[in-house]
Every structure is written in structure tokens, then in C-alpha cells.
N, C-alpha and C positions, 0 to 999 in steps of 0.2 A: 394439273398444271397447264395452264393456257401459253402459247409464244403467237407475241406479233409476227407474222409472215414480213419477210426479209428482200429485199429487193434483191439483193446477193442472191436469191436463189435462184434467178433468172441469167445468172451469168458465166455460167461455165463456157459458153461458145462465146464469149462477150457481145450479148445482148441484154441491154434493159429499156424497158418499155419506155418509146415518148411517144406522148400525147399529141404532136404532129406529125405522128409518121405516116398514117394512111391515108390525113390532108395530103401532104408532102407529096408522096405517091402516086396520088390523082392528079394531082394540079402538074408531074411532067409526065405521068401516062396514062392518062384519063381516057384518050383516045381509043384503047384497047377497047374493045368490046367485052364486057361483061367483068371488067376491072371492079367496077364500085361494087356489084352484087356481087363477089368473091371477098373483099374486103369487108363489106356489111354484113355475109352470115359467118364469118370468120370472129367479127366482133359480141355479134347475136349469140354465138355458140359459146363463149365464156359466161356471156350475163345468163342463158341458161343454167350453167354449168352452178353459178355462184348464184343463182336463185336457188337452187333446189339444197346448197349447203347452207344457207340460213335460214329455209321454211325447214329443214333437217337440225338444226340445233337447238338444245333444250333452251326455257323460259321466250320463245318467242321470234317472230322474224327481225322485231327492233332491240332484241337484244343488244346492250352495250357488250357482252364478251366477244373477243375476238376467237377465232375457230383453235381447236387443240388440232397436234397432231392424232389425236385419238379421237377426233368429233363424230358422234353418229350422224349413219347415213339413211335416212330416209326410204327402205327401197320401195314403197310403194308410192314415191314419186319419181318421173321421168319427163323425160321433154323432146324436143326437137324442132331444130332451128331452120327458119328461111332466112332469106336474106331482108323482110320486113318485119321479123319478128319470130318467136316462136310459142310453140304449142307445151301447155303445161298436163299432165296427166296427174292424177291424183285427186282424193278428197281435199280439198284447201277453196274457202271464202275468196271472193274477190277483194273485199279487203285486205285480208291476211296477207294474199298474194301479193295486191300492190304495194303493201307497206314491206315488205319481202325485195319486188323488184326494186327499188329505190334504193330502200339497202343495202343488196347487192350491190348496184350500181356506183353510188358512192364509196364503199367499201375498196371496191376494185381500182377505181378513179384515182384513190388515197393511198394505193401502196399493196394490197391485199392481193397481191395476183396469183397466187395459189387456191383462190378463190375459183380462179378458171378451168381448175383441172379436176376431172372426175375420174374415180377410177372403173364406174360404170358404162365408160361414153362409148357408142359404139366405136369411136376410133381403134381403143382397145383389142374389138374384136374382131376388126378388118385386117389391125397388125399380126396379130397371132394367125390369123388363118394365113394370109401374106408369107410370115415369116416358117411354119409350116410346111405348107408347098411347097417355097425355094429349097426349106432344110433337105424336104424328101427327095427333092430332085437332085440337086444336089450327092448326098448320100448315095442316090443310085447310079448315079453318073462314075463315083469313084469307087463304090466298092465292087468286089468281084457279082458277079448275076448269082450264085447259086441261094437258094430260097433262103438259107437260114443268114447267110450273111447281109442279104434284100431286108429281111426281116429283123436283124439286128441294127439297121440301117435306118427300119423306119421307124422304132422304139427309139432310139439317140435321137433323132428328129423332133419327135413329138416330145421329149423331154427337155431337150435344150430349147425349143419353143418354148414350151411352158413354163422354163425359167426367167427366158428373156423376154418376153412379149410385154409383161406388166412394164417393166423399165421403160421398156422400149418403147409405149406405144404414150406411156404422161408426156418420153418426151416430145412424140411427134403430135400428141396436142398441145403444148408449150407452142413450139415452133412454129407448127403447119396450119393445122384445121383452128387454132383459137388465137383469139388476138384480144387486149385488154380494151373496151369502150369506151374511148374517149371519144368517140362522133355519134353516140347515140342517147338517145331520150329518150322517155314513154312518151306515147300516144295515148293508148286506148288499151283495156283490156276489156274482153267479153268471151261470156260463153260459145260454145262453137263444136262444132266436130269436124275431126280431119276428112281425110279423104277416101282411108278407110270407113268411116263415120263412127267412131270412136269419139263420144265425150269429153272435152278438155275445156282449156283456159288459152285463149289466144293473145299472147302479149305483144301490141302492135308496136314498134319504135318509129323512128323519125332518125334519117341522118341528120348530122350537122355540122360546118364547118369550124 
């Protein structure tokens, strides 16, 4: 069973995405130094996110179905976002891929913003180590020092991490690190290696107002 993704799903803080917010944004704090490049790989970081779930979904990247809550995930495709575009990893054509980023694109544009959120993104595993940390410290801050009660301290830690972090970490790429692309375009895609030099597909964008 397939379900159209819901704009409703965006709203428990009451927020839903507009298409002139990161105009809006710039045009009264443009001034800020490194404003638009926070805001542009903020955007780039979804269109990755939602390219790799539809090079990930069966019959194709221009598939007409829209994604299930049960859609497979690709994992031997990953990515990573600048603020001019990002880098594709995986066996995937430049064709496929382009007809991939576009769909994505539109898809997201339209309503599909659950398209943005991976549950592979490194955000995921910044939060868990994050929330972690705080738990152990934490923990050792209140319970008594003697070793086995330290050590029942940091097994609760590492478990109520690992409960919460998935949760917790969609929503703070919902919020924080992704934003839906309504100011971007393709450019250009071409082969390339990072910086590592690692093999990929570099997806260039264009802002726009």
C-alpha cells in the first residue's frame, strides 16, 4: 500500500514549508555573513536526501508511485551535501541520476516532504553520539561514584540513547540541517571525486529567487 506524504506531517511545532521563506529570510538578513550558504546546503541536503529515495525505489527514478512507508532503501547509495550542490556515491548513469534529481525535485516542490528525511543521514549519528555523552554525564553526575552503580548508569545511557536518537535525530533533520528546495535548480551534473578522491556524481545547483 502506497500513502501520499501529508503536509500535516510537518506540523506538530506548527510549521509547514513556504516556498518563500529562505527568499524572505535573505532579503531582511542577507547581511549576515554566510546566511545564503547555510540556507543553500540546508536545501541541497533534502534534494540529496529525496534523490537517493527515488534512485532507491523499485520500476525506476521517474516512477509515477509515490514512496510507501515501507520503501526500500538503497544502501549502496549515499551522498553529501555543499552548499553548491552535492556529491552522489554509488553505481548509478548520469542519466538515471538526472532524471532521479528532477524528480526528486519536483516531487518535494509538490507536497512530498518526507522525501527529505533519511534515516541513514549522518544527522542521525551526530544525535546519538550527542545525546549519549549528555545521557552519561549526566547519569554520573547523579548517581552515587561507586563502580557498579557508574556502571548501571552508563548501560541506562546507552539504552535510552538508542531508544531515542532515531526519533530524535528525523526530527532535527525536519527542522535544522534540511529544508524543502524551492530556491534551487540543476546545473550540471558530472563525474568527479571528493576530496577524499573517492569516485561519485557531483550534482551542481543554481540558487534562485
Amino acid at each position: 500500500m502506497t500513502t501520499q506524504t501529508s503536509p500535516h506531517n510537518w506540523e506538530p511545532f506548527g510549521f509547514v514549508p513556504q516556498a518563500t521563506q529562505d527568499s524572505d529570510i535573505l532579503a531582511g538578513l542577507g547581511f549576515i555573513p554566510g546566511l545564503r550558504e547555510l540556507l543553500a546546503v540546508r536545501q541541497v541536503h533534502a534534494l540529496e536526501h529525496a534523490t537517493v529515495w527515488v534512485l532507491s525505489e523499485s520500476g525506476g527514478p521517474d516512477s509515477p508511485r509515490v514512496r510507501s512507508t515501507a520503501a526500500p532503501d538503497n544502501e549502496s547509495l549515499g551522498g553529501m551535501s555543499t552548499d553548491t550542490g552535492f556529491y552522489l556515491y554509488g553505481q548509478v548513469k548520469a542519466g538515471e541520476l538526472r532524471r532521479a534529481v528532477l524528480t526528486a525535485l519536483s516531487r518535494l516542490q509538490n507536497g512530498e516532504w518526507d522525501l527529505a528525511i533519511h534515516p541513514r543521514c549522518g544527522t542521525n549519528v551526530s544525535v546519538a553520539m550527542l545525546l549519549g555523552v549528555g545521557l552519561t554525564f549526566g547519569f554520573n553526575q547523579l548517581l552515587p561514584k561507586s563502580p557498579l552503580e557508574q556502571l548501571m548508569g552508563l548501560g541506562l545511557a546507552a539504552t535510552t540513547a538508542n531508544q531515542i536518537a532515531p526519533d530524535l535525530g528525523l526530527v532535527v533533520q525536519r527542522y535544522a540541517t534540511t529544508a524543502i528546495p524551492f530556491n534551487l535548480e540543476l546545473e550540471e551534473i558530472r563525474p568527479t571525486r571528493d576530496m577524499w578522491g573517492r569516485s561519485a556524481h557531483f550534482v551542481r545547483v543554481r540558487w534562485v529567487n
